[in-house]
C-alpha positions in Angstrom: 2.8 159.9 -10.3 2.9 163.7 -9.1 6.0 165.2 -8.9 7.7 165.5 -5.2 6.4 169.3 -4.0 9.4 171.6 -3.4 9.8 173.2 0.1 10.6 177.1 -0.1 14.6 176.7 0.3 14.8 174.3 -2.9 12.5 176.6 -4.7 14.3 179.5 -3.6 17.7 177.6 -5.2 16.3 176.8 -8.2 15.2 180.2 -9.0 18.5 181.1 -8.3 20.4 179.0 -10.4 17.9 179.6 -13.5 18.0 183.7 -13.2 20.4 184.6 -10.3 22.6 187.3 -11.0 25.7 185.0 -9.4 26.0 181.6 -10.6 25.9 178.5 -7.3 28.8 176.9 -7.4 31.0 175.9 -4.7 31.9 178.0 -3.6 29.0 178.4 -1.8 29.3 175.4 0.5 25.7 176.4 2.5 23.5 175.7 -1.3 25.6 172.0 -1.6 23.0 169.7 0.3 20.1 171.5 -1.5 21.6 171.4 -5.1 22.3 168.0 -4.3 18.6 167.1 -3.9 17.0 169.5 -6.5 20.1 167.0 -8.8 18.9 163.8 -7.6 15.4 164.7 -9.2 16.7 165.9 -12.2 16.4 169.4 -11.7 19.5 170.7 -12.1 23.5 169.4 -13.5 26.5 169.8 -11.9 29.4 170.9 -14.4 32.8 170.3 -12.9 35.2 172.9 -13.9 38.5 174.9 -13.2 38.5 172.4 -9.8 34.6 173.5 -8.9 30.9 172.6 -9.8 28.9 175.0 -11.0 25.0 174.5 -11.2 23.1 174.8 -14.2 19.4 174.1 -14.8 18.0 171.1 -17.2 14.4 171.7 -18.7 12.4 169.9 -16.4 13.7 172.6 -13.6 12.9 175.4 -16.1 9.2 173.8 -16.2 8.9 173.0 -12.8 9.9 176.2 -11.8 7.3 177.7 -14.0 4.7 175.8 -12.6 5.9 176.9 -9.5 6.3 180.6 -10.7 4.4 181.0 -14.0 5.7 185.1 -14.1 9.2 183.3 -14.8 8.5 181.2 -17.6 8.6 183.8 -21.0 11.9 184.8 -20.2 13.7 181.4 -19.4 14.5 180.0 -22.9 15.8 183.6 -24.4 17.9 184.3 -21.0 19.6 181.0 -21.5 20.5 181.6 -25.0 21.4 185.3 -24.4 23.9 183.9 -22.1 25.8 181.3 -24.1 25.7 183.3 -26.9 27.6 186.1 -24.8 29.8 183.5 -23.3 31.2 182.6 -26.8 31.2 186.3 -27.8 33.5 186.5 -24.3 35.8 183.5 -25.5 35.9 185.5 -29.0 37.0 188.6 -27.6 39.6 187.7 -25.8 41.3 185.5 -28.3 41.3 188.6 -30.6 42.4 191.0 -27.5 45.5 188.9 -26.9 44.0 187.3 -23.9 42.6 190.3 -21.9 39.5 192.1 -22.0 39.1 195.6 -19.6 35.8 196.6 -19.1 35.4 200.1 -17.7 33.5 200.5 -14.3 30.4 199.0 -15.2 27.3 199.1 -13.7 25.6 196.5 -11.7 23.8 195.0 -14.1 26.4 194.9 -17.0 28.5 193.8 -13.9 26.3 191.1 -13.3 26.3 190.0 -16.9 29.6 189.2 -17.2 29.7 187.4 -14.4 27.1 185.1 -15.7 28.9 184.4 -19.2 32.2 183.8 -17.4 30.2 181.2 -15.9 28.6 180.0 -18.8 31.8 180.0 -20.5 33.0 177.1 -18.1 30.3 175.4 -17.4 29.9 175.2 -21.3 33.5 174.1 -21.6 33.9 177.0 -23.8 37.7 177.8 -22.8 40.6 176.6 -25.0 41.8 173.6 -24.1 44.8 174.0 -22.0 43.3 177.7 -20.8 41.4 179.1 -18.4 39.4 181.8 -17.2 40.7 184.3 -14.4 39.0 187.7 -13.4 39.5 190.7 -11.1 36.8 193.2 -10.0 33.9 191.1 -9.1 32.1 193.8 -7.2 34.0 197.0 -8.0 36.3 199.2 -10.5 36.9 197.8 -13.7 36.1 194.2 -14.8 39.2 192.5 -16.1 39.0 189.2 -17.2 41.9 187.3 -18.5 42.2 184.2 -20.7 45.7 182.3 -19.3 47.7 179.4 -20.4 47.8 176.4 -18.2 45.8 174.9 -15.4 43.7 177.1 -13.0 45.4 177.4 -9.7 44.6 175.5 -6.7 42.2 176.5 -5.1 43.6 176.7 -1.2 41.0 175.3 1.8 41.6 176.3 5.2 42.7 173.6 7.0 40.6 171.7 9.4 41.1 173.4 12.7 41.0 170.7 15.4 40.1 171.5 19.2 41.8 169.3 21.2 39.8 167.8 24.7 42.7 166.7 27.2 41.8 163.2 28.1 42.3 163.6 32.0 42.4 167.7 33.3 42.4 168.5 37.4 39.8 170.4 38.8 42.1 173.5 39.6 43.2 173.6 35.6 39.9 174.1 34.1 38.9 177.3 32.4 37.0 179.6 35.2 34.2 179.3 32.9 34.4 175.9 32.0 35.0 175.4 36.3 31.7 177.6 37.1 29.6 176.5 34.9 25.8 175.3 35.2 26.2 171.8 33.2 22.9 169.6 33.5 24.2 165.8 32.9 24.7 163.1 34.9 27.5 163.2 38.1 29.4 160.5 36.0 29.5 163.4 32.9 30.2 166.1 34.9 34.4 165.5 34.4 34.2 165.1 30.7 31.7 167.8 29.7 34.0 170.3 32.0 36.7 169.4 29.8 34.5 169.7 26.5 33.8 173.3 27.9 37.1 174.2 28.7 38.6 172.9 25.3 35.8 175.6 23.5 37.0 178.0 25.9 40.7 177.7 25.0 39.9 177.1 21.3 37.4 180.5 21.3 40.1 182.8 23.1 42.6 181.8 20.6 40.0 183.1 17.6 40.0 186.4 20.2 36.5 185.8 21.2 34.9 186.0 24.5 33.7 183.2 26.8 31.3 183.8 29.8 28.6 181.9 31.8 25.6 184.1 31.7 24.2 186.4 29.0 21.5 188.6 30.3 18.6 186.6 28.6 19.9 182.9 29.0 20.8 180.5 31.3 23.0 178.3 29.1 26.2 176.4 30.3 28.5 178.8 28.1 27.9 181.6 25.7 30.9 182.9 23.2 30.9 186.8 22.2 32.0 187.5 18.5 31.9 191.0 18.6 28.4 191.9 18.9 26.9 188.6 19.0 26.7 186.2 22.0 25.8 182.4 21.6 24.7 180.6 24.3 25.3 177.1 24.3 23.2 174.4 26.0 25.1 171.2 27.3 22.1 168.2 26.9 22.6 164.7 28.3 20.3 161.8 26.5 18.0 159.5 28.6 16.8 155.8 28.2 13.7 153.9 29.6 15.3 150.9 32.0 13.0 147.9 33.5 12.5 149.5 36.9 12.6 146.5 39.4 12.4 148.8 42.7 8.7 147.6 43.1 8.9 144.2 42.8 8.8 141.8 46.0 8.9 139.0 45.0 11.4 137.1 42.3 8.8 135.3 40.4 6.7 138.5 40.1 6.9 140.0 36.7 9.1 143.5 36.0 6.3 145.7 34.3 7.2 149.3 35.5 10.1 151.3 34.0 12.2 154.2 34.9 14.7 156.8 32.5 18.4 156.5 33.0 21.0 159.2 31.3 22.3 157.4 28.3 25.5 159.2 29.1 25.5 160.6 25.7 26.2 164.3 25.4 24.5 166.8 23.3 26.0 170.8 22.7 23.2 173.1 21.1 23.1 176.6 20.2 19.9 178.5 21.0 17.2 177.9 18.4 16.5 181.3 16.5 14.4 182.3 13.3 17.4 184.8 12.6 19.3 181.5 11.1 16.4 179.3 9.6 17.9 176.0 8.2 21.4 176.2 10.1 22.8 173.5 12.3 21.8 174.2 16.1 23.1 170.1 17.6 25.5 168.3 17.7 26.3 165.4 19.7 27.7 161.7 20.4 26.8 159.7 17.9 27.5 156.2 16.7 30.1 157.7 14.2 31.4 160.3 16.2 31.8 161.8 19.4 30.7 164.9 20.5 35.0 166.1 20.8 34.7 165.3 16.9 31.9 168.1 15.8 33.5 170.5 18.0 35.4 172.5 15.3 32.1 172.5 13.2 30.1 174.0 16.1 32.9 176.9 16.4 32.4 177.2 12.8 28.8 177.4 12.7 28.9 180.1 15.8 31.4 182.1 13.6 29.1 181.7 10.7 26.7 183.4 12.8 28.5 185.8 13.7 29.2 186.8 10.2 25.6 186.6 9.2 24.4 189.2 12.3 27.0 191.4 11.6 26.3 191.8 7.7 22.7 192.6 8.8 23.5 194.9 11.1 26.0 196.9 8.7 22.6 196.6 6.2 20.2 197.7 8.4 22.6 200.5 9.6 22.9 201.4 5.7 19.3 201.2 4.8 18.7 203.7 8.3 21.7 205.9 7.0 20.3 206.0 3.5 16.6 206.8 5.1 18.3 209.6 6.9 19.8 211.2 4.3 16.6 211.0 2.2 14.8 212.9 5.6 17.5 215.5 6.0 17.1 215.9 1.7 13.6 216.1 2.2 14.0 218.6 5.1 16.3 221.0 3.3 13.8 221.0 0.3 10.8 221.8 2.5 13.0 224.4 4.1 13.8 226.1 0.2 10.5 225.4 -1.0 9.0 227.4 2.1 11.3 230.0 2.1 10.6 230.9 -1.8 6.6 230.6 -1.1 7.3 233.2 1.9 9.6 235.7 -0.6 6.8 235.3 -3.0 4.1 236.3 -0.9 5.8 239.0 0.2 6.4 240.0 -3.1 3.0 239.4 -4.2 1.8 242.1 -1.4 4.8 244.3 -2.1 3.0 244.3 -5.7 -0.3 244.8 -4.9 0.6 247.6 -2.8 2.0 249.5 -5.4 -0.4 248.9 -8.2 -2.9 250.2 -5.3 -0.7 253.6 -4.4 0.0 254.0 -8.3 -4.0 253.7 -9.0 -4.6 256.2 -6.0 -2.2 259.2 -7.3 -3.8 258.5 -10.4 -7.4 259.1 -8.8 -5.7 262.3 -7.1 -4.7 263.6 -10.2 -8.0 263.0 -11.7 -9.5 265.0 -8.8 -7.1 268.0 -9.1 -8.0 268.2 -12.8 -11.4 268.0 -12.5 -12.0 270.0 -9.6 -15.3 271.8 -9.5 -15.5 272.7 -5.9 -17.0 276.1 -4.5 -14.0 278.2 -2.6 -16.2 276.8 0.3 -15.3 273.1 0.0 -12.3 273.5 -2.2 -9.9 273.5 1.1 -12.0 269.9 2.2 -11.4 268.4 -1.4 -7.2 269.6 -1.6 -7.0 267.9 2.6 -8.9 265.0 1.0 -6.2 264.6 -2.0 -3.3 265.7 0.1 -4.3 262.9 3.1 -4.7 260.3 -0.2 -1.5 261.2 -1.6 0.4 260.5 2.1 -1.4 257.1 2.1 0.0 256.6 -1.4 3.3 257.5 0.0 3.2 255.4 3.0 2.3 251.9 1.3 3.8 252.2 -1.9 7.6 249.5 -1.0 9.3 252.0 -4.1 9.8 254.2 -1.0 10.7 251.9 1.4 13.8 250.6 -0.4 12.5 246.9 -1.0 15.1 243.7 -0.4 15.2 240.3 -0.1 13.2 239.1 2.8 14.5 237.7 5.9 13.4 234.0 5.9 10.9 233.2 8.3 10.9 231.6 11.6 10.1 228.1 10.7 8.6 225.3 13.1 8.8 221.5 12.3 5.1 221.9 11.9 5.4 224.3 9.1 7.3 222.4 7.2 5.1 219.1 7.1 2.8 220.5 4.3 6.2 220.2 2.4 7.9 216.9 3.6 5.1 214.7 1.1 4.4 212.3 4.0 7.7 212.5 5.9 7.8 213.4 9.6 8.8 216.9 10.6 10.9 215.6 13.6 12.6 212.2 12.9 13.7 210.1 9.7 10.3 208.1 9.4 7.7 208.5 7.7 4.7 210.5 9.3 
């Protein structure tokens, strides 16, 4: 029987968790449900330790992700071994160091590979019994990573923030934007999804976000402002198909026709967006739960969002910031290179002009030493050699006190031959 074909998330795991610079563990909650899965096919182990799982690939993930990504596959077996051979050469050095182990501002890489035989080190159960690991500098300044007596600490969870729903609110207490707005459901809804509204309103303003109506591309019932990134959020009501016994006359006549009736079960959605592929957009009543249950997870997911949008922006500002400074760079080396071809041209003509007024007095003198003119043309021959030596004069720069050129006025267009593709007038690439 074929193996089950991996969709591009798992695969995307999997690579991670066989040559990812950062091991998963959980701390990264979002990878759970898909380490889970790649687990349950024997793709992957779960190591519990210091109070987490960590993931670590078995050999029948290494294959299938070679068969999935055959460039992959030389390099799986030494990178493994490199790293638990480093791990132990970690656990070795600090038991020699007293327990501490300072590494220097390293660079990414090194950074990177410390990380991964700290992780090695406990997913291997490599630590002393009755130790464990503890490091500082994860991203930046020096690495120091500490070997410490005892259990790990706790690791502290952020409570469950509830957001209660009154069971019974008047009209005239609602939130103005819970009170005004556009809430598509059933007239016998109406009261309760007001109240849902005005709960995520009070809940929202706490978390010093912003609650409105409108937003100038949707029509949703509410939409919550985290900085730079508005949510809109959709209220839904479910429907079911009823017998529909309007059209029948008579009592022995059979019902046949149907009609839909709201099913009186509420649905809150965030708007449906590639920017957040695989996230949570419903949530709703459910046989488990009500829809008052999942809102602390929707406010969650919205501030998840929010996160996510504002990383990208602060990338996308970097990577524009880094492009301009590589433009203006570029710009300021065209501007240098053009201004030394311009002083060496002019030096180049400043050169010839003198190797031309230096060959002239020599001609000169050749004349006046081997004049043989009559006393008739001998006055037209010494105006001839006279006129020749002025010319000299005049275009020879040893007279005209040379310096250093001026620079030249300089057009964006003159400097494009320069820029190597870059455009003379914005950071972008011509």
């Amino acid at each position: 029987m074929a193996p089950t074909k991996l969709n591009e998330r798992q695969l995307d795991v999997l690579r991670r968790i066989c040559h990812g610079e950062t091991p998963v563990t959980s701390d990264d909650s979002r990878l759970a449900v898909t380490v889970y899965a790649l687990r349950s096919r024997g793709l992957v182990t779960t190591a519990q330790a210091d109070g987490r799982w960590s993931a670590a690939p078995t050999e029948a993930g290494r294959r299938r992700l070679a068969q999935a990504d055959p460039t992959l596959a030389p390099s799986t077996t030494g990178s493994a071994s490199s790293t638990a051979a480093e791990a132990a050469e970690l656990i070795s050095r600090l038991q020699q160091a007293g327990g501490t182990v300072r590494i220097t501002d390293p660079n990414p890489d090194e950074r990177a590979r410390w990380r991964r035989a700290l992780h090695a080190a406990r997913a291997d159960h490599l630590v002393p019994e009755g130790h464990h690991l503890q490091h500082t500098g994860r991203d930046k300044g020096d690495l120091v990573i500490t070997l410490r007596p005892g259990s790990p600490p706790p690791r502290s969870t952020p409570p469950d923030e509830s957001v209660p729903v009154p069971d019974d609110l008047p009209p005239q207490c609602l939130h103005p934007a819970a009170a005004q707005a556009h809430i598509p459901v059933c007239t016998g809804c109406q009261p309760r999804a007001r109240r849902i509204l005005h709960a995520l309103c009070r809940a929202a303003e706490n978390k010093n976000y912003t609650v409105s109506n409108t937003a100038s591309d949707s029509a949703g019932s509410l939409v919550i402002t985290i900085a730079d990134s508005s949510f809109p959020l959709f209220f839904h009501e479910g429907s079911s198909e009823v017998p529909d016994p309007s059209g029948v006359k008579y009592a022995w006549q059979r019902v046949t026709a149907r009609t839909t009736r709201p099913s009186h079960q509420l649905e809150l959605s965030l708007e449906h967006t590639y920017a957040h592929p695989g996230r949570r957009s419903h949530w709703g009543d459910r046989q488990r739960w009500s829809l008052e249950d999942k809102l602390p997870a929707l406010l969650r997911e919205i501030a998840h969002r929010a996160h996510t949008e504002s990383e990208r922006r602060l990338a996308q500002q970097r990577k524009e910031e880094e492009t301009r400074q590589r433009w203006l760079a570029a710009m300021q080396q065209a501007r240098t290179t053009l201004v030394e071809d311009h002083r060496t041209e002019t030096l180049r003509r400043q050169v010839q002009a003198w190797q031309e007024a230096t060959v002239v007095r020599a001609y000169c003198n050749a004349l006046e030493d081997q004049q043989s003119a009559t006393p008739d043309t001998a006055e037209a021959v010494n105006a001839w050699i006279a006129w020749a030596r002025a010319y000299a004069d005049r275009i020879d720069p040893i007279f005209q006190n040379p310096r250093l050129p001026d620079p030249p006025a300089i057009t964006p267009e003159d400097l494009r031959p320069y820029l190597h593709g870059w455009s003379p007038y914005e950071p972008k690439r011509a």
